[in-house]
Legacy VTK file of the C-alpha trace (Angstrom):
# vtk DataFile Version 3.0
C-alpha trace
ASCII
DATASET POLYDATA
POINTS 133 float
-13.133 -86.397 -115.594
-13.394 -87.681 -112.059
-11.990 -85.048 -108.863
-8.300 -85.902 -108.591
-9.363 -86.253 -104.212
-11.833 -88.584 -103.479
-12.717 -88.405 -99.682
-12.451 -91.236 -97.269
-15.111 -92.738 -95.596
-14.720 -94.494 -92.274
-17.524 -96.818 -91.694
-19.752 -96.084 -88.707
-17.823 -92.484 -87.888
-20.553 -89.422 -88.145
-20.070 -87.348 -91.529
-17.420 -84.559 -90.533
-17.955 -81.045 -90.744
-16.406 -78.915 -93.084
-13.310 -81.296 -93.120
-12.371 -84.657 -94.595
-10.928 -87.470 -92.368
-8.829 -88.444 -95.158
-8.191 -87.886 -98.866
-7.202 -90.274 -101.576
-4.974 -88.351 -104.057
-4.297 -89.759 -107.729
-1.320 -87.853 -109.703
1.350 -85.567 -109.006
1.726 -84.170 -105.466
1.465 -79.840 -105.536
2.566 -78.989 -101.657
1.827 -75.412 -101.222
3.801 -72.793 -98.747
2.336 -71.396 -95.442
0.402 -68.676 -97.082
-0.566 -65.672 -94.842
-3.061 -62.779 -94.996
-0.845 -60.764 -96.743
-1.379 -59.614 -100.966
0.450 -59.922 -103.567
2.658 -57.434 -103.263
2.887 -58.996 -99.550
1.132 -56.410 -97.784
-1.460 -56.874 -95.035
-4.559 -54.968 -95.193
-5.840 -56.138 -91.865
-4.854 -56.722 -88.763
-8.221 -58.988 -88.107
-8.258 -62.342 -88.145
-10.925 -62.909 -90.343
-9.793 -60.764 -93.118
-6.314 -62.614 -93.377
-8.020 -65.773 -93.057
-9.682 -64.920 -96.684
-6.703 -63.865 -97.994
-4.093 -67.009 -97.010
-6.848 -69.062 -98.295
-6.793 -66.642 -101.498
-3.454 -67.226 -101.862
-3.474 -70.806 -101.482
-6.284 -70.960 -104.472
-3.583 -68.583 -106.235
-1.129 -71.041 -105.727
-3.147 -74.243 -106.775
-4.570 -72.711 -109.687
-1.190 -71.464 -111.094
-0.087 -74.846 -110.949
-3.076 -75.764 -113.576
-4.940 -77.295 -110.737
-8.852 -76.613 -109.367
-9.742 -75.951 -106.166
-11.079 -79.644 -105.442
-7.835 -81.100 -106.207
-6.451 -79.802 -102.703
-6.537 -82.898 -100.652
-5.053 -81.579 -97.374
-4.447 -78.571 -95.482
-3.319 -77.192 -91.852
-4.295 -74.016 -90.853
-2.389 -72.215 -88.151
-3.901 -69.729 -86.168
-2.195 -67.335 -83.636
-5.867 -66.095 -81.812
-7.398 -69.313 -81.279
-10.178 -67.563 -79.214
-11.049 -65.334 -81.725
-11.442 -68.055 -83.940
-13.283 -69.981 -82.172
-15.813 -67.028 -81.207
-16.268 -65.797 -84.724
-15.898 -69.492 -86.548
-19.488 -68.486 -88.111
-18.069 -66.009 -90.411
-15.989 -68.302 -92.129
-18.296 -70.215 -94.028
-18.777 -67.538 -96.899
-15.291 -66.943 -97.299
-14.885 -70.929 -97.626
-17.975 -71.508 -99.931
-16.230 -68.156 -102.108
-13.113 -69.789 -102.440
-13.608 -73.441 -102.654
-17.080 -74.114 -102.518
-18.320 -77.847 -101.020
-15.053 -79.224 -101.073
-13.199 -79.863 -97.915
-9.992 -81.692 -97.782
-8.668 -83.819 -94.652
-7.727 -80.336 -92.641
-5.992 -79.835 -89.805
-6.465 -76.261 -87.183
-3.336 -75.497 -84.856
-2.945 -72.928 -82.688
0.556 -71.279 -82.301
2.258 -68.296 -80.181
3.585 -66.401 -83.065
4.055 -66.659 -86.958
7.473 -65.793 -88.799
6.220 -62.148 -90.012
4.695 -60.276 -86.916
1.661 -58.771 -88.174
0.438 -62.580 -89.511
-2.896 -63.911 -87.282
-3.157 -67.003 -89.924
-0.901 -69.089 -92.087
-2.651 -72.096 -94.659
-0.761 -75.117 -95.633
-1.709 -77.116 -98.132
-1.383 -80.307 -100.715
-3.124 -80.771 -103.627
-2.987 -83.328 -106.347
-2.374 -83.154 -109.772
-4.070 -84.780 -112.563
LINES 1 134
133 0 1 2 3 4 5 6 7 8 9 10 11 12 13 14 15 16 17 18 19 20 21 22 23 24 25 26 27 28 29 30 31 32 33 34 35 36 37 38 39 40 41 42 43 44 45 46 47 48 49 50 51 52 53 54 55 56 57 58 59 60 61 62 63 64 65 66 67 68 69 70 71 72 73 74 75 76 77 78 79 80 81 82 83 84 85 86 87 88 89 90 91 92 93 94 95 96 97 98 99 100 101 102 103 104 105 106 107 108 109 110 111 112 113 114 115 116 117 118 119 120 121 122 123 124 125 126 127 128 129 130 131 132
């Protein structure tokens, strides 16, 4: 069965990075909440950046799988990020956490730094949309 995202590629662009410039979806359309670093039983753990950065994206995966979905089928995401300099200075440690959660795949992806999130101990919030086969 072929991936239900197929990534775009733009003729004479460089390969990007750990992000698609675009996704071709095929199915039904899963759009997933702002998830935050919080657990299920929506408490925070951490106060650091990193840390709620693996759990958002854990709860996106939580999200995408319940809907009978893998991890590849997420074709787009938006990440927002309220300590843009700490994420910048400690990018680095984010490749395990992205490899442990989705592996090689990276969807068309979006990073957007923002003054606040809705629940005040929040550092990072994940968007995303994923098709379904």
């Amino acid at each position: 069965m072929s991936a239900p995202v197929e990534p775009v590629v733009v003729p004479g662009w460089p390969a990007p990075r750990g992000y698609a410039n675009g996704m071709i979806a095929t199915g039904r359309t899963l759009h997933v909440a702002g998830q935050i670093g919080w657990d299920a039983a929506g408490v925070f753990h951490s106060d650091d950046l990193i840390a709620q950065f693996d759990q958002a994206l854990a709860n996106v995966v939580a999200v995408v799988t319940a809907a009978g979905a893998p991890v590849t089928a997420i074709a787009s995401m938006t990440v927002f990020v309220t300590e843009i300099e700490t994420y910048r200075a400690r990018a680095r440690e984010l490749g395990p956490i992205w490899r442990a959660r989705l592996g090689k795949h990276y969807p068309a992806m979006a990073l957007v730094a923002v003054v606040a999130l809705v629940e005040p101990q929040a550092k990072v919030e994940i968007q995303a949309i994923a098709a379904l086969a």
